[in-house]
C-alpha positions as CSV (number, residue, x, y, z in Angstrom):
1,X,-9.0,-0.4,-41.4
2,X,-7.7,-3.1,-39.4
3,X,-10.5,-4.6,-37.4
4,X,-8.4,-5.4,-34.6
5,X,-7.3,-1.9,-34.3
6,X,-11.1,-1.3,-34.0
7,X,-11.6,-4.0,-31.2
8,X,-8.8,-2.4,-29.3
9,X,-11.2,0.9,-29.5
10,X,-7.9,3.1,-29.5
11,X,-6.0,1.1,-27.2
12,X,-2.4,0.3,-29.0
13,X,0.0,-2.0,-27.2
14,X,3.5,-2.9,-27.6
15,X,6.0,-5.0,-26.9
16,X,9.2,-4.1,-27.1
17,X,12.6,-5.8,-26.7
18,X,15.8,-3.6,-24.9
19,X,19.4,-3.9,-25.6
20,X,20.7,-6.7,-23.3
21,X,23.1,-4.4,-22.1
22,X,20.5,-1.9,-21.0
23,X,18.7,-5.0,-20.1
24,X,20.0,-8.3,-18.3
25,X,19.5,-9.5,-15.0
26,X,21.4,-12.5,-13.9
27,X,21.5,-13.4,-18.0
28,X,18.0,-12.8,-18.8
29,X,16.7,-10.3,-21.4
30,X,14.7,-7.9,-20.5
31,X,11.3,-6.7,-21.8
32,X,9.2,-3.9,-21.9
33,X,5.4,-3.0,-21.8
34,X,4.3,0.4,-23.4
35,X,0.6,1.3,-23.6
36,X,-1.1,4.0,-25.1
37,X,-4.0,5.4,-23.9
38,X,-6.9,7.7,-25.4
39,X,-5.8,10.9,-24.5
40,X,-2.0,10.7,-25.8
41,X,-1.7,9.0,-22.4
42,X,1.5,6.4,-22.4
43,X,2.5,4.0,-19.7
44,X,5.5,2.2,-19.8
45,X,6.7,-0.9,-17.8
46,X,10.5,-1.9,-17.3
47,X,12.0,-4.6,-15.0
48,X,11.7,-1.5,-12.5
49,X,8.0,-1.8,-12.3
50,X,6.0,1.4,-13.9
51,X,8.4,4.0,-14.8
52,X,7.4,6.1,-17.4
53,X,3.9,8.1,-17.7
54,X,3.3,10.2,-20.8
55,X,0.9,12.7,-21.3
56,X,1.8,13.2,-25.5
57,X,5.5,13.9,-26.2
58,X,5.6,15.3,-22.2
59,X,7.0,12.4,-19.3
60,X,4.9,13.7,-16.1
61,X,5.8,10.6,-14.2
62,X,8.6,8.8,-14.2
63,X,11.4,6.6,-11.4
64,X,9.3,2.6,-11.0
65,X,7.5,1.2,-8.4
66,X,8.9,-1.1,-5.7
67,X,8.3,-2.1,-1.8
68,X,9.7,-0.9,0.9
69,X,9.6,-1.8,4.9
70,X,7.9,1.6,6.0
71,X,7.8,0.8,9.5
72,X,10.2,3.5,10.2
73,X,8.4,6.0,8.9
74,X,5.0,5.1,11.2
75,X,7.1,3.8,13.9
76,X,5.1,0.5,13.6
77,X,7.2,-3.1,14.1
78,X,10.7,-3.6,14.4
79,X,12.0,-2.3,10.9
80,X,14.4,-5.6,10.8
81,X,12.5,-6.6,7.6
82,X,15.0,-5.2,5.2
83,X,13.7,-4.5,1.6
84,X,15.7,-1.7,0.7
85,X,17.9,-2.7,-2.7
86,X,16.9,-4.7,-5.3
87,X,19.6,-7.5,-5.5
88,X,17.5,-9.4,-8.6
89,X,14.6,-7.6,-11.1
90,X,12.6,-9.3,-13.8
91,X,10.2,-8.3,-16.5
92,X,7.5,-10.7,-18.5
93,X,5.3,-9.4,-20.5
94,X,2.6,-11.9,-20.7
95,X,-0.1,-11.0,-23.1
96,X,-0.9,-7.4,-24.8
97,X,-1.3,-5.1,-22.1
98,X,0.4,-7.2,-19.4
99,X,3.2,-8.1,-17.9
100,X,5.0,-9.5,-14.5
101,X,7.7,-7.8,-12.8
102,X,10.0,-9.8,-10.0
103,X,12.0,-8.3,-7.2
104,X,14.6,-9.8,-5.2
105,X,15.4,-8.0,-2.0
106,X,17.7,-9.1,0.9
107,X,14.7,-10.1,3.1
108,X,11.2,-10.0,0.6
109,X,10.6,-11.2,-2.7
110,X,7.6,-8.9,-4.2
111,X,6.2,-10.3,-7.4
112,X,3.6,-7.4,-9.0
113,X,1.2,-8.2,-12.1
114,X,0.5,-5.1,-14.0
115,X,-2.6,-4.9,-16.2
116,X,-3.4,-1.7,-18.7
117,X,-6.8,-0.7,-19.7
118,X,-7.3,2.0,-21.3
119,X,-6.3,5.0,-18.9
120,X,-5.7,2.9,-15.9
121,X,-3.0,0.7,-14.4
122,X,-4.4,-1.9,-12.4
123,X,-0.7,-3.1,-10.0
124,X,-1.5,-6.6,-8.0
125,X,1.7,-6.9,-5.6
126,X,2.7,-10.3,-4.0
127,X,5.0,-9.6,-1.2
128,X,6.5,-12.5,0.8
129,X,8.5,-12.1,4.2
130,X,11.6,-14.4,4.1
131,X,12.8,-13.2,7.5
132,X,13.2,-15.9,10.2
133,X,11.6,-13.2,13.1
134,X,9.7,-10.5,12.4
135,X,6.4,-9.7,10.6
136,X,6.6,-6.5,8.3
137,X,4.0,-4.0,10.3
138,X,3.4,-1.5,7.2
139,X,4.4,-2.4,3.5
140,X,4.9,0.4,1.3
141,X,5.0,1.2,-2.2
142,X,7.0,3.7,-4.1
143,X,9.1,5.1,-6.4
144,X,7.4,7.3,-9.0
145,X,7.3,10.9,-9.1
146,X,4.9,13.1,-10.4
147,X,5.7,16.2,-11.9
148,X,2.7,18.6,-12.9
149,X,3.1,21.8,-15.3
150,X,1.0,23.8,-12.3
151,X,0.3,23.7,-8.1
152,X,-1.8,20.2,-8.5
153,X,-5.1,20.7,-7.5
154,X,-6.7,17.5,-5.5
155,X,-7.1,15.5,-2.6
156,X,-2.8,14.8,-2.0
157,X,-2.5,13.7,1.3
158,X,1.1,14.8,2.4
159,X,3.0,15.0,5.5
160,X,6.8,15.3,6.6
161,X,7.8,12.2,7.4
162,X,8.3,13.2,11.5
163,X,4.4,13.9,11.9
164,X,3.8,10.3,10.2
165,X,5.9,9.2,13.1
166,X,4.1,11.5,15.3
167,X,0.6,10.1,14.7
168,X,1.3,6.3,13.6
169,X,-0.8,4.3,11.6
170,X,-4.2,5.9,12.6
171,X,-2.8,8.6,10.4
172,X,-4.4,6.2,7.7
173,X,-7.4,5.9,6.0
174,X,-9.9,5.9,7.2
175,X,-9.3,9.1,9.8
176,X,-10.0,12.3,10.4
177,X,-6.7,13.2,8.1
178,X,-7.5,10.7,5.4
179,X,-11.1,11.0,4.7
180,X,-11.2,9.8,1.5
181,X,-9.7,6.7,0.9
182,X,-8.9,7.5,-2.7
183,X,-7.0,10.1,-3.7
184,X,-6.0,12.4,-7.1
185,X,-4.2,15.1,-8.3
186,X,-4.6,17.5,-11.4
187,X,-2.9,20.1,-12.8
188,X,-5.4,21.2,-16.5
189,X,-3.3,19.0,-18.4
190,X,-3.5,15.8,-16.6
191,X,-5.2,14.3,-13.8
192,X,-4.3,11.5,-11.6
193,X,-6.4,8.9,-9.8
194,X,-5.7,6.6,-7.3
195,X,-7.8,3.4,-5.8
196,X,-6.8,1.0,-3.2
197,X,-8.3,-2.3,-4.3
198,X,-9.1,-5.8,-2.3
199,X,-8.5,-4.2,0.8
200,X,-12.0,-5.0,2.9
201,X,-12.1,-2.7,6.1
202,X,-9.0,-1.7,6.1
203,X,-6.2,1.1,6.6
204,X,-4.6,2.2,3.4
205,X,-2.7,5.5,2.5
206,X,-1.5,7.1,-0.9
207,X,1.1,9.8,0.2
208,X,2.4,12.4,-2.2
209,X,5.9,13.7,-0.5
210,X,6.7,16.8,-1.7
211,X,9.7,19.1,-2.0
212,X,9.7,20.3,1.5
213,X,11.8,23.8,1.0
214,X,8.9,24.9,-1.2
215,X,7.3,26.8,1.8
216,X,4.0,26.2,0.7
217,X,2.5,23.2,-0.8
218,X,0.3,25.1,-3.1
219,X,3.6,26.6,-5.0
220,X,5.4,22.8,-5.2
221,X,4.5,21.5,-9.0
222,X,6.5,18.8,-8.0
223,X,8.2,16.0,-8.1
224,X,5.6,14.6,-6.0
225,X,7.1,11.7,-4.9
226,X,3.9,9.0,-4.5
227,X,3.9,5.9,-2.1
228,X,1.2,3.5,-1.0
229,X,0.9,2.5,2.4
230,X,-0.9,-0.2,4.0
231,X,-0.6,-1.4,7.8
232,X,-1.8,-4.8,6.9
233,X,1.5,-7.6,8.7
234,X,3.3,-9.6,6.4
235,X,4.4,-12.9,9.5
236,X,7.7,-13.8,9.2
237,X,7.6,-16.8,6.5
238,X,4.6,-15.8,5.4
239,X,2.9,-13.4,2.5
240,X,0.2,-11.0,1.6
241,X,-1.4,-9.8,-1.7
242,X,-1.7,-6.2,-1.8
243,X,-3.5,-4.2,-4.9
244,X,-3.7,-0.6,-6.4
245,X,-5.1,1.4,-9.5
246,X,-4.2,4.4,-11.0
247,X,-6.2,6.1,-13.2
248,X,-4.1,8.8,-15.7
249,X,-6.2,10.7,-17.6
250,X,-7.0,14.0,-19.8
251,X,-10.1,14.3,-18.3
252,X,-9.2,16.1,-15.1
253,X,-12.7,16.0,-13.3
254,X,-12.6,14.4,-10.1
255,X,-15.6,12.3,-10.2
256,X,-13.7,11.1,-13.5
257,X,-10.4,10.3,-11.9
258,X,-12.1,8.4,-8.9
259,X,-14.4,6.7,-10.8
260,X,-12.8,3.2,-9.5
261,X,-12.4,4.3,-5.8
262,X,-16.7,4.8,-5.6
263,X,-16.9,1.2,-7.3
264,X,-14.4,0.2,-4.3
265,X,-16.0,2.4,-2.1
266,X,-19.8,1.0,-2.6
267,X,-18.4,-2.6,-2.2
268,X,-16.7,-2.1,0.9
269,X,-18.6,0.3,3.1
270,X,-22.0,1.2,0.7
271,X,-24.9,1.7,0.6
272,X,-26.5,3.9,2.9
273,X,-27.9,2.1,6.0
274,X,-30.4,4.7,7.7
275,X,-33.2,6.7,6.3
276,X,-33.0,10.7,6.4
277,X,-34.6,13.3,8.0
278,X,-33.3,16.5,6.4
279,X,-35.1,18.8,8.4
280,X,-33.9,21.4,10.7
281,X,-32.2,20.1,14.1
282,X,-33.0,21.9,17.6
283,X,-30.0,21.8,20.0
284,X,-29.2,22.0,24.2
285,X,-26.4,22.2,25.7
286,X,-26.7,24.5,28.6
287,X,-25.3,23.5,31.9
288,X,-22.2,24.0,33.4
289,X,-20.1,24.6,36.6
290,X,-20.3,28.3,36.5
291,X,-24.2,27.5,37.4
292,X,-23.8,25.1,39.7
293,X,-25.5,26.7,43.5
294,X,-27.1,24.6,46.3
295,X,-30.5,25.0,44.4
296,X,-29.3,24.3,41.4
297,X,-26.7,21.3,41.6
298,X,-26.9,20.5,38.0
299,X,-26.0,23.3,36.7
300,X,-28.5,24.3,34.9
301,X,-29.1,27.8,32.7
302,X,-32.4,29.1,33.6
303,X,-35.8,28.6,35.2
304,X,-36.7,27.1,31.4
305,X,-34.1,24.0,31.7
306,X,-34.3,23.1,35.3
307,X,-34.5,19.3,34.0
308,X,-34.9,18.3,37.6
309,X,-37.7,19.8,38.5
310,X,-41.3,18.8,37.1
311,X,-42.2,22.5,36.2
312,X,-38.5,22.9,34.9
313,X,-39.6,20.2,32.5
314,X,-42.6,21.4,31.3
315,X,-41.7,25.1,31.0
316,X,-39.0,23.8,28.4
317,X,-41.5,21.9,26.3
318,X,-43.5,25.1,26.4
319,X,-40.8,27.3,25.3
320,X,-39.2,25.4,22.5
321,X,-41.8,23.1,21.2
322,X,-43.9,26.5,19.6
323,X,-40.9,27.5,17.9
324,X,-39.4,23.6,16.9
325,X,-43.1,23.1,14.8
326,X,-42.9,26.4,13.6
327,X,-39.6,25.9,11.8
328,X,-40.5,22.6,10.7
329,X,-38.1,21.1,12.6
330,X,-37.3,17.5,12.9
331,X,-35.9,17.3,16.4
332,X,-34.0,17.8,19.6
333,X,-31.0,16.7,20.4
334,X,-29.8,17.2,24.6
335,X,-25.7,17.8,24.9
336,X,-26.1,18.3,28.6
337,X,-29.5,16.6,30.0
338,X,-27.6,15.1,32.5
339,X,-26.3,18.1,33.9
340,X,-22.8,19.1,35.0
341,X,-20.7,16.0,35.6
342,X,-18.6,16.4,39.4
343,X,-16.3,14.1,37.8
344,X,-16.0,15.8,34.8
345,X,-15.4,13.4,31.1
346,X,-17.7,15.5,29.7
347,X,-19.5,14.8,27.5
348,X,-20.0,11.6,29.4
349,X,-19.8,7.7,27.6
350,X,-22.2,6.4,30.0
351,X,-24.9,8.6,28.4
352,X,-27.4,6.6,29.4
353,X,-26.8,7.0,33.5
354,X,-28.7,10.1,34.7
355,X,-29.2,11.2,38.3
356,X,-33.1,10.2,39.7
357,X,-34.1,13.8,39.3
358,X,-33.6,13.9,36.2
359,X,-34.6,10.7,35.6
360,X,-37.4,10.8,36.8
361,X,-39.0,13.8,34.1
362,X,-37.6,11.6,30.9
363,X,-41.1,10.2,30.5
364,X,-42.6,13.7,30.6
365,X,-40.0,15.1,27.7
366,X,-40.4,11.9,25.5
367,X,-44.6,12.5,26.1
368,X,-44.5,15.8,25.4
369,X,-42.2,15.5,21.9
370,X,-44.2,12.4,21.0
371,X,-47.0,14.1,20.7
372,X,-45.9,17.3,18.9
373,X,-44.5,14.7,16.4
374,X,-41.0,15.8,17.3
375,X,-38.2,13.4,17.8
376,X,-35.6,14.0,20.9
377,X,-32.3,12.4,21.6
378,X,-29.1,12.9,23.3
379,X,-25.8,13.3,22.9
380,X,-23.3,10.0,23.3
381,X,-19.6,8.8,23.5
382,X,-19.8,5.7,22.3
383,X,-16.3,5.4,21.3
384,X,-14.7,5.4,24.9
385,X,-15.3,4.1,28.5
386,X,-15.1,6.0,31.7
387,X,-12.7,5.4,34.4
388,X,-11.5,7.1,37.5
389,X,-8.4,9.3,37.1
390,X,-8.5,10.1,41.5
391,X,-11.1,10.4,43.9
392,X,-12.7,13.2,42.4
393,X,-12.7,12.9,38.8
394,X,-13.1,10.4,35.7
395,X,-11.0,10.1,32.5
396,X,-11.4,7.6,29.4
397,X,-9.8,4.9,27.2
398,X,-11.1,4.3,23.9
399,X,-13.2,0.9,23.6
400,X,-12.2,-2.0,21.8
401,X,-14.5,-2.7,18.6
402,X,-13.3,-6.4,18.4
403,X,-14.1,-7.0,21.8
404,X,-18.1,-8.2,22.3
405,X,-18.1,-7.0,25.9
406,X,-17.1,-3.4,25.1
407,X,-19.8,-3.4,22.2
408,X,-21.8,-4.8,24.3
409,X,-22.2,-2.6,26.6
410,X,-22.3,0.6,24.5
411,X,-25.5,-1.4,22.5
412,X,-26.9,-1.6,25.9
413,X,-26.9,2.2,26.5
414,X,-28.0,2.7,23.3
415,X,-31.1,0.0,23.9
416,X,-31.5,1.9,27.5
417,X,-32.2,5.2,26.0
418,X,-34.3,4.4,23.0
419,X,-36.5,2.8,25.3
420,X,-37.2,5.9,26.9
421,X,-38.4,7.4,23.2
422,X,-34.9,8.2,21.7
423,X,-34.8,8.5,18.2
424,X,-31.5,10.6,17.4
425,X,-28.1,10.8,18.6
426,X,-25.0,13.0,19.0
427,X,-21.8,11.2,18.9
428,X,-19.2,12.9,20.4
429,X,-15.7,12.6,19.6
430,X,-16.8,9.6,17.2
431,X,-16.5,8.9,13.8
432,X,-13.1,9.1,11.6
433,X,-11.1,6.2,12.9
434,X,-11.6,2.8,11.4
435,X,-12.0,1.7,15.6
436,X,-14.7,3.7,14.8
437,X,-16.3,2.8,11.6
438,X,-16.4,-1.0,12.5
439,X,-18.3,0.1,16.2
440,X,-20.8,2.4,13.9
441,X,-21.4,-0.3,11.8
442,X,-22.3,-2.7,14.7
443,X,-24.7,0.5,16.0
444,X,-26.3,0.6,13.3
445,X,-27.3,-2.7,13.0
446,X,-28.7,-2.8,16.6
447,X,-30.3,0.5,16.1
448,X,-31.7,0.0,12.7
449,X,-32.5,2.0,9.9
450,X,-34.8,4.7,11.5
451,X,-32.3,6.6,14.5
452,X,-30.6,9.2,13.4
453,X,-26.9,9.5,15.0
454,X,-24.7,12.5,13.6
455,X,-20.9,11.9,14.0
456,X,-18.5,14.7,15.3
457,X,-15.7,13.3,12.9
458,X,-15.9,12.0,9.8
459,X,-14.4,10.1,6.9
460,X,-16.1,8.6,4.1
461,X,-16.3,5.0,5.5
462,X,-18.7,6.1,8.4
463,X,-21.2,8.2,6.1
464,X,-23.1,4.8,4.9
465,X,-23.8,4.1,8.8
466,X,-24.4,7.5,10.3
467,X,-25.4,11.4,9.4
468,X,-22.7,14.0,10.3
469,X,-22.2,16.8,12.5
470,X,-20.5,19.5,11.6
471,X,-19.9,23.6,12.3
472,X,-20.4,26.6,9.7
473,X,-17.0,29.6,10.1
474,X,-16.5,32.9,7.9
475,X,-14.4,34.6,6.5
476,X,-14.9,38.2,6.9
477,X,-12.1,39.1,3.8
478,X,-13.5,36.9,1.6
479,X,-16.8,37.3,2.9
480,X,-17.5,33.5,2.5
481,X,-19.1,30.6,4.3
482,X,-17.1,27.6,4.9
483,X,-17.6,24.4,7.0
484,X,-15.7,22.2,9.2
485,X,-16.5,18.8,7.2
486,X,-15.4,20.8,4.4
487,X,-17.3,21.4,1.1
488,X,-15.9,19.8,-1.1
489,X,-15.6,17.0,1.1
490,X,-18.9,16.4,1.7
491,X,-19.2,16.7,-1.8
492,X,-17.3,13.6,-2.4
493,X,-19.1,12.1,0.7
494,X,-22.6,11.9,-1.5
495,X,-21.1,11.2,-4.7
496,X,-19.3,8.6,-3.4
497,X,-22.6,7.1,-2.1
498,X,-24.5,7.7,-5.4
499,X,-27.2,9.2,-2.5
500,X,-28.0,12.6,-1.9
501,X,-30.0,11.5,1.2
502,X,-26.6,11.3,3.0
503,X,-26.9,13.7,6.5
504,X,-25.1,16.4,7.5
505,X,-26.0,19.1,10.3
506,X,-24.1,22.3,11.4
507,X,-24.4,24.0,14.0
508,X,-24.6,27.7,13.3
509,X,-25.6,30.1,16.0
510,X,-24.4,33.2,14.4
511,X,-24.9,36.0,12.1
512,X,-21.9,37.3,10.2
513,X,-22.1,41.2,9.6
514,X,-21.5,41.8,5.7
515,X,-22.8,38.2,4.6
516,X,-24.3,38.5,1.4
517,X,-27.0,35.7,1.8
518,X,-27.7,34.0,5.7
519,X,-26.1,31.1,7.4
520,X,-29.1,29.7,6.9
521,X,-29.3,29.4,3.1
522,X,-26.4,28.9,2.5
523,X,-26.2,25.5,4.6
524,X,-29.5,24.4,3.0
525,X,-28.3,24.9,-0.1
526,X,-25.4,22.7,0.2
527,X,-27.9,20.0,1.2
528,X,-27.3,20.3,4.6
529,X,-29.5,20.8,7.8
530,X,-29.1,23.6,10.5
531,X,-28.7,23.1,13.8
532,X,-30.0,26.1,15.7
533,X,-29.7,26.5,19.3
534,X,-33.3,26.0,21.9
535,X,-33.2,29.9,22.9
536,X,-32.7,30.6,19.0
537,X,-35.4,28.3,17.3
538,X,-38.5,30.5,18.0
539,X,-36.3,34.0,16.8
540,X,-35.1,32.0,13.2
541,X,-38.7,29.9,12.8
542,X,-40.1,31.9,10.2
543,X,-37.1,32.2,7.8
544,X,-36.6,28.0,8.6
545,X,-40.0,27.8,7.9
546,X,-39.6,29.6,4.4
547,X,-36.3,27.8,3.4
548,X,-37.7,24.7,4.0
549,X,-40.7,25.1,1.7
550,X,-38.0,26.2,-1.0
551,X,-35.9,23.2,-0.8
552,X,-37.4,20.1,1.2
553,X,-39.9,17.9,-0.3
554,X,-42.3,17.4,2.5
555,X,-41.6,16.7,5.1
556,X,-37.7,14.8,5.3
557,X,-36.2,15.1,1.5
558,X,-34.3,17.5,-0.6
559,X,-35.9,19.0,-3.4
């Protein structure tokens, strides 16, 4: 045998030259790059960028790859940039398995170095702005289409072009549409992975437009029509290196196909940052204005929660406490210890403000879970700021994560309230935006590694800095559990973090008729915690109690 077919370890590479008539570009001849893959997987590289994907004698993928000025399609810039034709296109292929490719466009030059390994195609993109004016707001790539032999099953972010308008750029990863940065597609033949690469904490998209008079997206085997977005400005006069991989493959497992995006992933937003307390998770959250009477001006539900009144304090400890230790419980967490709000923006930013009555009993609940070894917390905002709306009541703006006085003050809340004993938090309307993400991550390091915070939205980026919150539906035909986060999304979530310590709780305050095993189990044994409400702990205790011996490691760890 050749030893240097042995070296290449089933790798084969050619170079072929075209026809100069097929070929020539302002009198140059043309090359071409062809790989082949383990797997029967072929890539092939023309002056067009990669236009051709094989899997055996079957094309699945085929059209180039190219910029465009997507600020249209976001409504983001001024779209003046144009870099729609190519007026000039080049191909070099500069050693086995590599090979340069030049575009000319009326206002852009994009220069993209393609490198083939195996089963993935790693595309660097150079993209300068040669207009006078105005920055490029959103560079995209595009230009191949997928076509799959079934429905593609995968994480294919797709939406019509007018809701990408709609939303803008936070439609981008990371957000509470895109919560996986990386993204793939598989059909049992095939499978295709994608990986933004060099990005740091950033917003990037891979989009898979589909054929959109196929009613439903799980009958369209394609062409998927694939395009990779990033909202990173290209300055008039200036430039900007942009990078992808794509991973084709016969091996259409998931973890397989995203095996690049967790590398990315760890070295961008990994490890995890706070230490987990899987245990069950007690929750409050009753006052309102329906409650609200002259003796009771917070609002409050019952003698048992009158949170400003001594005794109103103390009966709660009495009544939930009992059941919290019996259910090996890890803690509280208070939605509404403040009360109703007359101003309303519930649940309030400035979580850390409490009127004196109330105030004044904080010592006695922190004393009183303390020493039952039981941590309490509350829940926060701390993605927004409170203003007044009128005279009577408050809206918000979202807070700036670049600006040190916004984080300031949010870190100073945070420093109020585990001062009083706090040692978990509820972040409300938090999480999934990468305004977000880069706040948490400053949270975190103020709060350090022992608070836990659970985040109402999530992406992946946020699950290194925080635990989640999530909510536990049913379907009654299919008579089967699902969650909000989604399962298979938290799924990814841990893998992603190489962890299974990663924290998820869900609320679930209900008992579906015809269920074949209980909301309970069935949350614990997708690794994550219940959250049961204060007037249900001392009911659910014993079967909490049971569950936990089954599948926590005591006292804070899955088995």
């Amino acid at each position: 045998m050749n030893p240097l077919a042995g070296t290449l370890a089933g790798l084969m590479v050619a170079v072929l030259a075209v026809a100069p008539s097929m070929a020539e570009t302002s009198g140059a001849k043309q090359e071409v790059l062809i790989a082949t893959a383990p797997g029967g997987i072929t890539f092939t590289v023309t002056a067009d960028g990669l236009s051709s994907i094989k899997v055996g004698d079957v094309e699945v993928a085929r059209g180039g790859w190219h910029a465009v000025n997507a600020d249209g399609r976001f409504k983001a810039g001024s779209d003046k940039v144009r870099i729609g034709k190519i007026i000039e296109k080049s191909i070099e292929v500069t050693v086995p398995g590599r090979a340069r490719v030049r575009h000319v466009h009326e206002d852009a030059v994009a220069v993209y170095d393609y490198e083939i390994a195996g089963e993935d195609v790693t595309i660097r993109a150079r993209v300068e702005n040669n207009h006078p004016d105005e920055p490029l707001a959103v560079a995209g790539f595009e230009g191949l289409a997928f076509t799959f032999a079934a429905p593609p099953q995968g994480q294919m972010p797709s939406w019509h072009v007018s809701y990408l308008q709609h939303v803008g750029i936070k439609i981008c990863h990371p957000s509470y549409w895109v919560r996986v940065g990386g993204s793939w597609a598989a059909d049992g033949r095939f499978g295709a992975g994608l990986t933004p690469l060099a990005t740091g904490p950033a917003r990037t998209m891979f989009h898979w437009d589909r054929n959109w008079a196929v009613k439903q997206p799980e009958d369209d085997k394609g062409p998927r029509r694939l395009a990779y977005y990033v909202p990173a400005p290209v300055p008039p006069g200036g430039a900007r290196a942009f990078a992808m991989r794509l991973r084709v493959s016969a091996n259409t497992d998931w973890r397989h196909l995203l095996e690049p995006y967790k590398e990315h992933f760890l070295a961008t937003w990994g490890p995890l940052r706070y230490k987990p307390d899987h245990r069950p998770v007690v929750q409050f959250a009753s006052a309102d204005k329906t409650h609200v009477t002259p003796d009771n001006p917070f609002g409050f539900n019952g003698p048992n929660r009158r949170f400003d009144l001594p005794e109103g304090a103390k009966a709660f400890c009495d009544w939930v406490i009992p059941g919290m230790k019996e259910a090996g419980a890890g803690g509280i967490v208070f939605w509404a210890l403040q009360g109703h709000e007359p101003r309303e923006a519930m649940y309030r930013p400035d979580f850390d403000v409490f009127p004196p009555p109330i105030e004044a009993n904080l010592p006695t609940l922190n004393r009183r879970f303390t020493e039952a070894g039981l941590a309490w917390g509350v829940c926060a905002r701390p993605g927004e700021i409170a203003y007044r709306a009128n005279w009577t009541s408050d809206t918000t703006v979202r807070i700036n994560p670049d600006d040190p006085e916004h984080i300031g003050m949010m870190l100073a809340r945070f420093k109020k309230m585990a001062d009083a004993g706090c040692k978990v938090f509820y972040l409300d309307t938090f999480g999934s935006s990468l305004e977000d993400v880069r706040a948490m991550i400053r949270y975190r390091e103020r709060l350090g590694a022992d608070v836990q915070t659970y985040v109402e939205h999530q992406c992946d980026a946020v699950m290194p800095y925080s635990g989640a919150y999530t909510e536990v539906n049913y379907s009654a035909e299919k008579k089967q559990y699902g969650v909000l986060i989604g399962t298979r999304n938290w799924e990814v979530f841990r893998w992603l973090l190489g962890d299974p310590s990663a924290i998820v709780v869900s609320r679930c305050d209900f008992k579906p008729a015809g269920a074949e095993e209980s909301v309970f189990r069935f949350l614990m044994r997708n690794r994550m915690s219940p959250m049961v409400g204060d007037w249900q702990v001392g009911k659910v205790a014993p079967e909490l109690k049971a569950l936990g011996a089954e599948f926590l490691e005591a006292p804070y760890k899955w088995r």
